[in-house]
C-alpha positions as CSV (number, residue, x, y, z in Angstrom):
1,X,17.3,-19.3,49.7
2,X,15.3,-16.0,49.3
3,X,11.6,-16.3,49.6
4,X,9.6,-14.8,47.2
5,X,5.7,-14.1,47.8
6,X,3.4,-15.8,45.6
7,X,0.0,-15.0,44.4
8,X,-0.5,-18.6,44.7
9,X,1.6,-21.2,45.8
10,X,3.5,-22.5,43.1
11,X,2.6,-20.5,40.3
12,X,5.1,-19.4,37.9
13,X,4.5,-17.6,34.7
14,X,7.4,-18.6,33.4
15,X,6.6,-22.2,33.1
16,X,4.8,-21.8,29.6
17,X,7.7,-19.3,28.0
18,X,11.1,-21.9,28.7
19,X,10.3,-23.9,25.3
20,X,9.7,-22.6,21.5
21,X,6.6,-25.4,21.3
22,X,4.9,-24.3,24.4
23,X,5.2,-20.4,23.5
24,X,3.2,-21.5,19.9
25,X,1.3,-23.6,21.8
26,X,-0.4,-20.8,24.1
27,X,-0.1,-18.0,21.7
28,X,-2.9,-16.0,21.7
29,X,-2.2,-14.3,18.1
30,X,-0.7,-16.1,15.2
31,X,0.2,-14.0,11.5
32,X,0.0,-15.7,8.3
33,X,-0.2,-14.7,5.0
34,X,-3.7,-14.4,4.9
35,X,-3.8,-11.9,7.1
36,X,-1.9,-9.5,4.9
37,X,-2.8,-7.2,2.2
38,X,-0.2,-5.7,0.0
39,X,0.4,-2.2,-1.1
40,X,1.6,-2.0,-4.5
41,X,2.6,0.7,-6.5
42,X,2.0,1.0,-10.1
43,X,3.6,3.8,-12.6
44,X,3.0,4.1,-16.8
45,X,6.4,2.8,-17.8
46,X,8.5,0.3,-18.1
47,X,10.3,-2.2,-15.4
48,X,10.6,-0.9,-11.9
49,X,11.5,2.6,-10.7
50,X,12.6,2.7,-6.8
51,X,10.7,4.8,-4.3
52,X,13.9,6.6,-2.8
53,X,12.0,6.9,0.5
54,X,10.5,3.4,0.6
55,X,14.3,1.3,0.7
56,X,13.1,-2.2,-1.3
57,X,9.7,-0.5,-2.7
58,X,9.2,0.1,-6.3
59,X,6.9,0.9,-8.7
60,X,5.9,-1.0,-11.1
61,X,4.9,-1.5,-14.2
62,X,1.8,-3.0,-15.8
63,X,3.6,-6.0,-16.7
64,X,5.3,-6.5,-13.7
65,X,2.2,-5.7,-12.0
66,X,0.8,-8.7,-13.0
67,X,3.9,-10.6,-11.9
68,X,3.1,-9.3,-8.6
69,X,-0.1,-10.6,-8.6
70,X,1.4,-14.3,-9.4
71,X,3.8,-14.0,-6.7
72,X,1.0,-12.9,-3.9
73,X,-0.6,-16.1,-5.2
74,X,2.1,-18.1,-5.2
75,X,2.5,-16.4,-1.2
76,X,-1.1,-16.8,-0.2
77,X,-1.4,-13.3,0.2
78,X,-5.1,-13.1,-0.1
79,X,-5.0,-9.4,-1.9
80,X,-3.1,-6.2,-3.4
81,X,-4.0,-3.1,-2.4
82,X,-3.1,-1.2,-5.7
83,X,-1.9,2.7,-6.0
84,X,-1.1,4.8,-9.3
85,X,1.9,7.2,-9.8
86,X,0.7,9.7,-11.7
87,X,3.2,12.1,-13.2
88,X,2.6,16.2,-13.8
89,X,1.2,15.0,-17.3
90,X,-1.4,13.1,-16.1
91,X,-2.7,16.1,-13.5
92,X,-5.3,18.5,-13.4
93,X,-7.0,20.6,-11.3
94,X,-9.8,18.4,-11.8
95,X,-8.4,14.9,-11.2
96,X,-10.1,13.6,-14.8
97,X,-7.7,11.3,-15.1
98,X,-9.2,9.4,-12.1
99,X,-12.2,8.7,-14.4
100,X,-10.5,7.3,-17.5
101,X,-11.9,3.5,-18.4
102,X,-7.9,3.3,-20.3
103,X,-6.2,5.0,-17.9
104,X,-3.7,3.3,-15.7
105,X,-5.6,1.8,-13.0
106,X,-8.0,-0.3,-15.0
107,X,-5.5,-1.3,-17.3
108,X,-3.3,-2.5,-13.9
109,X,-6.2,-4.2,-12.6
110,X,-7.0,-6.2,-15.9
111,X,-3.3,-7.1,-16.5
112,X,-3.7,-8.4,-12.6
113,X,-6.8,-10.1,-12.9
114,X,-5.9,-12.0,-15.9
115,X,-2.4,-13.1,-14.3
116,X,-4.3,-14.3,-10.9
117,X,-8.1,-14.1,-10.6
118,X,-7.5,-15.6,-7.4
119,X,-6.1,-12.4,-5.7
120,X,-8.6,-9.9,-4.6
121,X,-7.9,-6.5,-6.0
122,X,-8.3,-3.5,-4.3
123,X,-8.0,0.4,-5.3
124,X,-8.1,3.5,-4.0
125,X,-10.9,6.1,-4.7
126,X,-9.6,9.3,-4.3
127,X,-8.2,12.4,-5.8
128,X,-5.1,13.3,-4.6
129,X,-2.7,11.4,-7.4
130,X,-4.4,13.4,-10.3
131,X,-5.1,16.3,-9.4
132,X,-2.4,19.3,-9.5
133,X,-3.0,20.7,-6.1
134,X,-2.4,17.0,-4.5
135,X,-6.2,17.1,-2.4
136,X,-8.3,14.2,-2.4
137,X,-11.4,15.8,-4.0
138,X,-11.9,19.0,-5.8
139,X,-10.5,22.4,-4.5
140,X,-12.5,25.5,-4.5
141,X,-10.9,29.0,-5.6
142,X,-11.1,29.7,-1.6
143,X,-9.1,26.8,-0.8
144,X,-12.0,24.7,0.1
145,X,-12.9,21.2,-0.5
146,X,-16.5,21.1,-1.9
147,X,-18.2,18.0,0.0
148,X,-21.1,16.7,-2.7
149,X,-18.8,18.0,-5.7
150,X,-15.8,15.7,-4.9
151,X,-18.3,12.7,-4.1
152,X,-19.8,12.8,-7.5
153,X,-16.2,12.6,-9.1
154,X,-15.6,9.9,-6.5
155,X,-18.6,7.7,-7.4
156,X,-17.5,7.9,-11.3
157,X,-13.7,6.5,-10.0
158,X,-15.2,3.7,-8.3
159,X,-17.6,2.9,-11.1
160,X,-15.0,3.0,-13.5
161,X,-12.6,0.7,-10.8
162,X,-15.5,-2.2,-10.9
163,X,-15.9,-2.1,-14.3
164,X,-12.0,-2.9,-15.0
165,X,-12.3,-5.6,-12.6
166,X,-11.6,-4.2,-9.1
167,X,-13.4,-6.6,-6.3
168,X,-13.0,-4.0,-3.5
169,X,-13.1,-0.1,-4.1
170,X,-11.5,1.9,-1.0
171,X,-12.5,5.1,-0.5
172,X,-9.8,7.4,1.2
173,X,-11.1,10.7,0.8
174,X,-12.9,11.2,3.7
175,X,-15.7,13.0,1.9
176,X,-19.0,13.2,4.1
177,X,-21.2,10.4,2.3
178,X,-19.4,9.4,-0.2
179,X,-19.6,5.5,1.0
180,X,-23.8,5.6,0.9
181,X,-23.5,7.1,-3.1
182,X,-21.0,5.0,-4.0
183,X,-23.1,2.2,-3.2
184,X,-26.5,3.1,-4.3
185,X,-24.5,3.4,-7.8
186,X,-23.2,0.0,-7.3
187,X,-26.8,-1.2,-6.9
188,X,-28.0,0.8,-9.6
189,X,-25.3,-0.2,-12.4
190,X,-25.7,-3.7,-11.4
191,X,-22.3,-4.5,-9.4
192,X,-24.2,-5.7,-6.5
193,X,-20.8,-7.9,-5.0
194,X,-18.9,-5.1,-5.3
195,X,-17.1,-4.2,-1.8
196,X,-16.4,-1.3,-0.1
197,X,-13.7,-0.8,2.2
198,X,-14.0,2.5,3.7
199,X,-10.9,4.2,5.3
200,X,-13.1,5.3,7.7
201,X,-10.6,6.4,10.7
202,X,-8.3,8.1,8.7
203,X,-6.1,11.0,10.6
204,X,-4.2,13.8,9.4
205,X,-1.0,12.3,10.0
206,X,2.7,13.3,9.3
207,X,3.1,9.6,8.6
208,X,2.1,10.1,4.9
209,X,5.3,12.0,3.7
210,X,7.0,8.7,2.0
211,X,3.7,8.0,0.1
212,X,2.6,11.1,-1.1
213,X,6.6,11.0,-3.1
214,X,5.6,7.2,-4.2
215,X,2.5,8.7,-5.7
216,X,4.0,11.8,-6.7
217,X,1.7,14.2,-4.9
218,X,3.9,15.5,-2.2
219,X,5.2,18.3,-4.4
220,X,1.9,19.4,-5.9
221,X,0.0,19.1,-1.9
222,X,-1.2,22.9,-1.8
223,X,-2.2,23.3,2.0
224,X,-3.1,20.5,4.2
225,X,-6.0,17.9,4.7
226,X,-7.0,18.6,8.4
227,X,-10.5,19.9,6.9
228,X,-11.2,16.4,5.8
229,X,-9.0,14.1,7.4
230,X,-9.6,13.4,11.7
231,X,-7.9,14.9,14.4
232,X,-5.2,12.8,15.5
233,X,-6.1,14.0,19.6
234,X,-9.9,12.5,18.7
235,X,-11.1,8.6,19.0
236,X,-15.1,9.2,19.5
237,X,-15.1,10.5,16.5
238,X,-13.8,7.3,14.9
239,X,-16.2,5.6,16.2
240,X,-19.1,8.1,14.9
241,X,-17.3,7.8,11.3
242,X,-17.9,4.3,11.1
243,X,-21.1,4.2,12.4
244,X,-22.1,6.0,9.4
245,X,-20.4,4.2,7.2
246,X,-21.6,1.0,7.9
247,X,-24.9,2.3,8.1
248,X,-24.0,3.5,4.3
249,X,-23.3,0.5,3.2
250,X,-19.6,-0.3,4.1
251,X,-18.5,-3.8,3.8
252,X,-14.8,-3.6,5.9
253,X,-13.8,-0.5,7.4
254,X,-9.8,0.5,7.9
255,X,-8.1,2.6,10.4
256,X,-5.0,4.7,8.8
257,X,-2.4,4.7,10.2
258,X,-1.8,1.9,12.0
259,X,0.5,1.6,15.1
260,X,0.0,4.8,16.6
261,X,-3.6,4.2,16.5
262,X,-3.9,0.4,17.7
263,X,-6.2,2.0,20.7
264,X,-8.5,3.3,17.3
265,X,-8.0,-0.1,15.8
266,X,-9.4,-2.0,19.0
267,X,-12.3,0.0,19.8
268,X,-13.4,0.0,16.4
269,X,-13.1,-3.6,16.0
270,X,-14.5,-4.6,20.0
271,X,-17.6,-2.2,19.2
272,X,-19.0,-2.8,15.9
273,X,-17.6,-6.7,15.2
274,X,-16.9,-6.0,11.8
275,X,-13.8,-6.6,9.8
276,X,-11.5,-4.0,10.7
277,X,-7.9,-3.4,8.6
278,X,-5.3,-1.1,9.9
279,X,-2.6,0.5,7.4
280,X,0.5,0.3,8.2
281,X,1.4,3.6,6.6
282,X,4.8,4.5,4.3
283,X,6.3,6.6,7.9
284,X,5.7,3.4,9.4
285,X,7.4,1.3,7.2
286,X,10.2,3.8,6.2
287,X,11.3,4.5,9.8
288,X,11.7,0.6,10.6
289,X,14.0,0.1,7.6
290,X,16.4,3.4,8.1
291,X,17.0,2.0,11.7
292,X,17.3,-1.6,10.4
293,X,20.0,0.0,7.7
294,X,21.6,1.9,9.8
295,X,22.0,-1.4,12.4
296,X,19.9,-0.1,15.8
297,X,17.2,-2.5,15.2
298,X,17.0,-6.1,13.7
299,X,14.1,-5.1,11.0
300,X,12.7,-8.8,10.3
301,X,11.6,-8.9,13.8
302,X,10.6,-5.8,14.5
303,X,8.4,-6.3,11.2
304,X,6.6,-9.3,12.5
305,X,6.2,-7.9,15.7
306,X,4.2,-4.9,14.6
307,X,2.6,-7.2,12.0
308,X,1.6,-9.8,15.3
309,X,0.5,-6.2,17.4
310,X,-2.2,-5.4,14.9
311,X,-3.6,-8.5,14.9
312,X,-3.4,-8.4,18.8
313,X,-5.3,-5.4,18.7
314,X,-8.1,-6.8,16.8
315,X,-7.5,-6.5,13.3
316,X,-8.3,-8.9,10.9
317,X,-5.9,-7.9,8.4
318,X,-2.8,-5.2,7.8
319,X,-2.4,-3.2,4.6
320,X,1.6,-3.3,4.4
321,X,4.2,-2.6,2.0
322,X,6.2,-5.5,4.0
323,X,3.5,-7.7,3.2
324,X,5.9,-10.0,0.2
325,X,9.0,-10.1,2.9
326,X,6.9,-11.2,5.8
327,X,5.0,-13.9,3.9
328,X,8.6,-15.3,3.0
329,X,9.0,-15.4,6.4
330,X,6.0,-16.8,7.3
331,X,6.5,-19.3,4.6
């Protein structure tokens, strides 16, 4: 018989993989549920209306909204991560429609909160969905993005987000303080519990093509978002972008998006020991299912096992439009 060296004698690392029970038993990173957040789109119609380039994502309406909610419950998903399509209607070059107490949001979110107050509820405060030239703040008639201009308009969104009931507001503009204002107006109009999730490592990613349709930006984007968004070659500077916002008064902090950037995901979360959320962004999710539809891959497991690799890497929790199909699986 062939003799194989050992590092020691009689160790074998196979030992603990021959049996399902003793691969749960030493596995060093377990999903559930709770560890997901889902992204949910919501429109101003009726019923549900398929995102063409999100296979098994729709958006929804208020009423079925609310549904959702129940069903996250019903899940134990712990929370919805909720984004509006705005149609060419609703846009201006302004974005005022981001700062309407009726407007679609804050009637989503009470419709929500009153199906399941349990679910936390979180939005997005940025721009880009209402304005005509698809940025996340204001645009200048250079082309620029006025910093302290945009974070006013921001603060105003989030104020009006916590007043309909939102328990987390998530920045994702990537405007220089915009995480320190919004919270001193927090504190100053009395929403003291309110949370901030700042997408603080966000990159300027080609990843964001199937959203920006879901939202219906893509055809309005004028230009790109690399004067505001980070450097997909940098890490360092992730790290400098949440130091700040923490020291602003960030609660969580997200990295976006998610498997290309584990590395960012476990630095940020080994450094500051904060809870750290990666996205797992619509290019993500979109090229899974066409290779699962088209029979290359088997797409339930390669879903849990990018699910399982960001909590490997230190996350304590995955934004995901898979988040309903993997907590059946989970079930």
């Amino acid at each position: 018989m062939t003799q194989f060296p050992q590092a020691f004698p009689g160790t074998r690392m196979r030992r603990l993989r021959q049996a399902p029970w003793a691969r749960s038993l030493v596995s060093e990173n377990v999903l559930t549920p709770a560890d997901l957040v889902w992204a949910v789109f919501v429109h101003d119609g009726e019923g549900r209306v398929p995102v063409a380039s999100l296979p098994g994502v729709d958006r929804l309406s208020v009423a079925e909204a609310a549904l959702a909610a129940k069903r996250a419950k019903a899940l134990g998903i712990p929370a919805i991560a909720l984004f509006p399509y705005i149609g060419p209607e609703g846009k201006d070059a302004d974005g005022s429609g981001a700062l309407s107490p009726g407007g679609l949001v804050p009637r989503a979110l009470k419709a929500m909160k009153d199906a399941a107050p349990e679910v936390g509820l979180i939005t997005d405060v940025a721009l880009d969905a209402y304005t005509s030239h698809g940025h996340d703040g204001l645009l200048d008639e250079d082309g620029s993005i006025p910093n302290d201009a945009t974070v006013e308009r921001l603060v105003e969104q989030a104020l009006v987000h916590v007043g309909a009931g939102a328990d987390v507001v998530a920045p994702s503009d990537m405007m220089d303080g915009r995480i320190g204002a919004i919270r001193y107006a927090f504190e100053e109009e009395g929403f003291t519990n309110a949370m901030i999730l700042s997408y603080a490592a966000k990159y300027a990613s080609g990843f964001y093509g199937p959203y920006r349709e879901a939202i219906g930006s893509a055809a309005a984007l004028k230009g790109d978002k690399k004067t505001y968004q980070q450097d997909p070659a940098n890490s360092d500077e992730a790290l400098r972008e949440v130091a700040l916002d923490l020291a602003e008064g960030a609660d969580m902090v997200m990295v976006k998006p998610g498997l290309p950037y584990l590395d960012v995901v476990q630095r940020v979360s080994s450094t500051f020991g904060v809870p750290t959320l990666a996205y797992q962004v619509s290019g993500e999710y979109a090229q899974i299912m066409a290779a699962a539809q088209n029979g290359w891959i088997d797409g339930d497991r390669v879903m849990m096992e990018t699910l399982t690799c960001f909590k490997r890497a230190g996350a304590a929790g995955v934004i995901t439009y898979f988040a309903e199909r993997a907590a059946e699986k989970l079930g």
